[in-house]
PAVEX-358956 format. One record per atom (N, C-alpha, C): residue number from 0; residue in one letter; atom name; x, y, z. Coordinates in pm, 1 decimal. Atoms other than C-alpha are relative to their C-alpha. Example, Ala and Ser with C-alpha at 12.3 -4.5 7.8 and 13.67 -1.06 7.14 Angstrom:
% residues 2
<0,"A","N",<89.0,-119.0,0.0>>
<0,"A","CA",<1230.0,-450.0,780.0>>
<0,"A","C",<90.0,120.0,0.0>>
<1,"S","N",<-82.0,-119.0,-6.0>>
<1,"S","CA",<1367.0,-106.0,714.0>>
<1,"S","C",<-77.0,109.0,73.0>>
% end
This chain:
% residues 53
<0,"X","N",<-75.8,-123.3,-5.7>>
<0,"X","CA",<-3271.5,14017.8,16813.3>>
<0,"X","C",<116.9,-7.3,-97.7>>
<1,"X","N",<-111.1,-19.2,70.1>>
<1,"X","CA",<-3034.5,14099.1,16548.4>>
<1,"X","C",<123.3,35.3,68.6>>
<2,"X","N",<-139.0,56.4,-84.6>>
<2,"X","CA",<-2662.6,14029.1,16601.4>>
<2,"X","C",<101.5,89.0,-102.4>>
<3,"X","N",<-114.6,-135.4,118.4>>
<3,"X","CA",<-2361.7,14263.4,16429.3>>
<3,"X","C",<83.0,-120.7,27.3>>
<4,"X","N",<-137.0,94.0,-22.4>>
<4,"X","CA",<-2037.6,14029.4,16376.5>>
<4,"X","C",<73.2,101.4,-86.9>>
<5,"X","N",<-77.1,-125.0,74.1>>
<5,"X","CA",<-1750.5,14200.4,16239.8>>
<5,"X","C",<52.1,101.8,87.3>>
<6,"X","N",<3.2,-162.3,-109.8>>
<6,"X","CA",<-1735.9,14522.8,16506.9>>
<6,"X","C",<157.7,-33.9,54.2>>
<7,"X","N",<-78.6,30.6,-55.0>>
<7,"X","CA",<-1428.2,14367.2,16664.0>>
<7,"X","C",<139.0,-72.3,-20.3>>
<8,"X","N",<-122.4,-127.1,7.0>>
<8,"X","CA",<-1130.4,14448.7,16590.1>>
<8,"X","C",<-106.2,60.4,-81.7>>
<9,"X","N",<71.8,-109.8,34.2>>
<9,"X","CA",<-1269.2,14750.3,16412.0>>
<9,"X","C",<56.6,-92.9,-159.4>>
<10,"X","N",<-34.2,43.3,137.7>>
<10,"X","CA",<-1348.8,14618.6,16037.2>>
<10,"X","C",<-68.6,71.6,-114.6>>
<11,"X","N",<80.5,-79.6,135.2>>
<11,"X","CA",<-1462.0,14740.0,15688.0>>
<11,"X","C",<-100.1,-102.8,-66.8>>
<12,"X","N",<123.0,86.7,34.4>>
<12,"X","CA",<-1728.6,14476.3,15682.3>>
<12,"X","C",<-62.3,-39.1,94.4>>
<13,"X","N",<121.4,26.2,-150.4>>
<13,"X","CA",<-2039.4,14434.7,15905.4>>
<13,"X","C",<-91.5,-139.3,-56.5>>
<14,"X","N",<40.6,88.0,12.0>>
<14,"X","CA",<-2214.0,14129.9,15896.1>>
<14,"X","C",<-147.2,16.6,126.9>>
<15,"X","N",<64.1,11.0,-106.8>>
<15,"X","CA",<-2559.2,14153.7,16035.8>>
<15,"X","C",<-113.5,-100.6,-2.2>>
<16,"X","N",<116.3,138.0,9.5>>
<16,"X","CA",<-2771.3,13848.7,16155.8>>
<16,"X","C",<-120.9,3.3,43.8>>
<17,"X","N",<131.1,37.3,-18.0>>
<17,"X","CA",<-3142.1,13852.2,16168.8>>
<17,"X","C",<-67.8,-135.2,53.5>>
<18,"X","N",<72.1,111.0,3.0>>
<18,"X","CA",<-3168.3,13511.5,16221.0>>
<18,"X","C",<-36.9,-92.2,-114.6>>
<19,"X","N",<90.8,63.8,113.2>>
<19,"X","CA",<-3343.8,13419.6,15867.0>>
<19,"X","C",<29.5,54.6,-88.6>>
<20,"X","N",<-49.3,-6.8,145.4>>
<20,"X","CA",<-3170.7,13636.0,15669.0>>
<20,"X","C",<162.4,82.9,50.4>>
<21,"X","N",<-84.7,-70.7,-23.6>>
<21,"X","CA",<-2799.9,13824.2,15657.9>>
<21,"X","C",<21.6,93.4,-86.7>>
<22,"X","N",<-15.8,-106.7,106.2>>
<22,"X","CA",<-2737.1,14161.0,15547.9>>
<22,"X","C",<207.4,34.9,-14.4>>
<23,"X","N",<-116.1,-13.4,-9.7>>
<23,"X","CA",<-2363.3,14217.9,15459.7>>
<23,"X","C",<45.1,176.2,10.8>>
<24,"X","N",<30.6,-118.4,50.2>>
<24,"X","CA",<-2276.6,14597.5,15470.7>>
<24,"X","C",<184.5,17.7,-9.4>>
<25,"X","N",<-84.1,-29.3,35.7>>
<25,"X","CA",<-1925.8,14722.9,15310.3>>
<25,"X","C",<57.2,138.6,-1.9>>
<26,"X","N",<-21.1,-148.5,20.2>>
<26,"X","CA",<-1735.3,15036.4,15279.4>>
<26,"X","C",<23.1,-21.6,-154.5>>
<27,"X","N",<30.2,-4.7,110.9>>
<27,"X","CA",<-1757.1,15130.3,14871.8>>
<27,"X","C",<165.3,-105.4,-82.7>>
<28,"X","N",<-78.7,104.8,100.4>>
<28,"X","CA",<-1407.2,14990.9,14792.4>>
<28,"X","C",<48.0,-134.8,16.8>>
<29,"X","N",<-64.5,160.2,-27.5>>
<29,"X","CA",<-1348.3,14652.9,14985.2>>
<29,"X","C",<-181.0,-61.5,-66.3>>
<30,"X","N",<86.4,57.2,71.7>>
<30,"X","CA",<-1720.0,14582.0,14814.8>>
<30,"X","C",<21.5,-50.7,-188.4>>
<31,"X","N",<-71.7,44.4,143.5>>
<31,"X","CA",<-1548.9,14620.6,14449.7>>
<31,"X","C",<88.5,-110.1,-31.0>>
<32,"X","N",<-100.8,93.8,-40.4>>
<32,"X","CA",<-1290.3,14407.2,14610.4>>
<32,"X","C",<-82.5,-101.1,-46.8>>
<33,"X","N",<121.2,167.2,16.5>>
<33,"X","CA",<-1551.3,14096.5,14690.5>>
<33,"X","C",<-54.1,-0.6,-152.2>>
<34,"X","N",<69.5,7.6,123.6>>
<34,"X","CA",<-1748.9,14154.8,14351.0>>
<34,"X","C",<-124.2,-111.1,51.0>>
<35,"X","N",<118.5,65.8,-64.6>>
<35,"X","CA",<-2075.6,14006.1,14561.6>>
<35,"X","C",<-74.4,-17.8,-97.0>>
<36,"X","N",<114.5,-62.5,124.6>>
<36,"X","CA",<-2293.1,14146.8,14281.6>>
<36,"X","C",<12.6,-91.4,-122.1>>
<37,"X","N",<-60.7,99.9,90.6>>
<37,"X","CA",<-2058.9,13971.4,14031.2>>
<37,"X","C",<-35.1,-132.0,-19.5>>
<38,"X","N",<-13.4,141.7,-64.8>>
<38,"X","CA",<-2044.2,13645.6,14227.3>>
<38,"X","C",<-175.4,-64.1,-19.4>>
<39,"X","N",<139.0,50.5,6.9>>
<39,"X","CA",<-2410.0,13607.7,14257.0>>
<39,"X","C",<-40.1,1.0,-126.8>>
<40,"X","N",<73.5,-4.5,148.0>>
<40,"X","CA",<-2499.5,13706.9,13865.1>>
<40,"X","C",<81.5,-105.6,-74.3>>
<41,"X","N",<-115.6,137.7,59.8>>
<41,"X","CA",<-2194.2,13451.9,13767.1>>
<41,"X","C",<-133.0,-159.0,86.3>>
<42,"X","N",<86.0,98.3,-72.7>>
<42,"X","CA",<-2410.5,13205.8,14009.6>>
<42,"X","C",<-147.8,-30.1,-60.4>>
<43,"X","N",<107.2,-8.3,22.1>>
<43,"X","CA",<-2761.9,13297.6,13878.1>>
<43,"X","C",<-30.6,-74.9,-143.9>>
<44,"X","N",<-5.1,34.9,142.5>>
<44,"X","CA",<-2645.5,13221.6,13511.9>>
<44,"X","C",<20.6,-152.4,-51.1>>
<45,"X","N",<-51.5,156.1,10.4>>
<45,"X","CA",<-2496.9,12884.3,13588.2>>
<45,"X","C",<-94.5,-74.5,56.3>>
<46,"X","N",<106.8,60.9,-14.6>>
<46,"X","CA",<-2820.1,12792.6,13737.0>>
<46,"X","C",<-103.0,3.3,-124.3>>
<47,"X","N",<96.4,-65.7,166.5>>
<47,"X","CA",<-3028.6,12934.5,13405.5>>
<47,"X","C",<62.3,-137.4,-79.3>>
<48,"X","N",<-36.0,90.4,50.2>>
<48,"X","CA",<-2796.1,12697.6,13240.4>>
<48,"X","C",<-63.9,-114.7,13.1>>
<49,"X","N",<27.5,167.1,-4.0>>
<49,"X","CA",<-2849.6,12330.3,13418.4>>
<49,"X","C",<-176.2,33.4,-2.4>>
<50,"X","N",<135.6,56.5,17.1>>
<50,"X","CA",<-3208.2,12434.7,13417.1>>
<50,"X","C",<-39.4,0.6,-139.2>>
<51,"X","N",<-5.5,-16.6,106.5>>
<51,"X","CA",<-3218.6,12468.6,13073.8>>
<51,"X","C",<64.7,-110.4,-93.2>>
<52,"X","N",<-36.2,124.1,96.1>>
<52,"X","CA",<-3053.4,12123.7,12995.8>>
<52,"X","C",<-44.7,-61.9,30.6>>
% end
């Protein structure tokens, strides 16, 4: 059964747990905030790298 974290105090980020995977969900400007999108393509590139040496 999926699980919400976050709800309590009342927040602008939901965190929901499946178990096997997590979905994060944001309101549009504390997501610009994080830069998730960012974070992960900064991450993706620096893996491209060491595999590549």
């Amino acid at each position: 059964m999926p699980q919400i974290v976050g709800r309590d105090p009342p927040s602008d980020w939901l965190v929901v747990d499946t178990g096997d995977q997590s979905v994060h969900l944001f309101l549009p400007e504390l997501r610009g905030e994080y830069d998730l999108d960012g974070m992960w393509q900064r991450r993706l590139v620096q893996h491209a790298i060491q595999f590549l040496m």
